[in-house]
N, C-alpha and C positions, 0 to 999 in steps of 0.2 A: 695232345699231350699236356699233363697237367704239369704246372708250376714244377711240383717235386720230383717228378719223371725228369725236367729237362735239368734238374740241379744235381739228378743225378749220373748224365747222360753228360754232361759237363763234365763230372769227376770220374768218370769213366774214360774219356777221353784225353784225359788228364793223366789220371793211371797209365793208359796204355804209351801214353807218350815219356814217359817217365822210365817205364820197361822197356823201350825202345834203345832210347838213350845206356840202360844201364847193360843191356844184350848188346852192344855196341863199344860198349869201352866207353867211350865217348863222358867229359866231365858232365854233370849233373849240376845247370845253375840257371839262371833265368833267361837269359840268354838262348843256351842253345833246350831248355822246355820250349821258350817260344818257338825257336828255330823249328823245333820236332813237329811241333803244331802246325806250323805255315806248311814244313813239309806235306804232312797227313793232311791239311784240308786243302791242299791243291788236286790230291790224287782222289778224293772226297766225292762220290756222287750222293750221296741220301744226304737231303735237305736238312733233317732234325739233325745228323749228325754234323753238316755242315755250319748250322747255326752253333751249334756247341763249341766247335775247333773255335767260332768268331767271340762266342761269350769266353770261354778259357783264354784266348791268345788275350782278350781287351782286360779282361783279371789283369795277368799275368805282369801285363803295361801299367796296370793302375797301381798295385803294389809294390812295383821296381821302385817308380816314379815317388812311392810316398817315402 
């Protein structure tokens, strides 16, 4: 999988995490995206997709953080 495929494999997982949250009621803020994330990569078998929930959730940490 090349560089671009997993940046966008990332923001796909990101999306859906996003639509989860918003199909839910549930508020929408960094917090609980992470939350959705941990969710979705615990229940997570395919690798690529597992890497992506780990690159998304470590984003998510670094720009709370800044």
């Amino acid at each position: 999988m090349s560089k671009n495929d997993k940046d966008k494999l990332v923001d796909t997982v990101m999306g859906e995490a996003v639509l989860s949250l918003l199909d839910s009621d549930d508020d929408v803020s960094f917090d609980a995206l992470i939350g959705q994330l941990q969710v979705s990569l615990s229940a997570e078998t395919n690798g690529e997709r597992q890497e992506a929930y780990r690159t998304a959730i470590s984003g998510g940490h670094n720009f709370r953080a800044q």
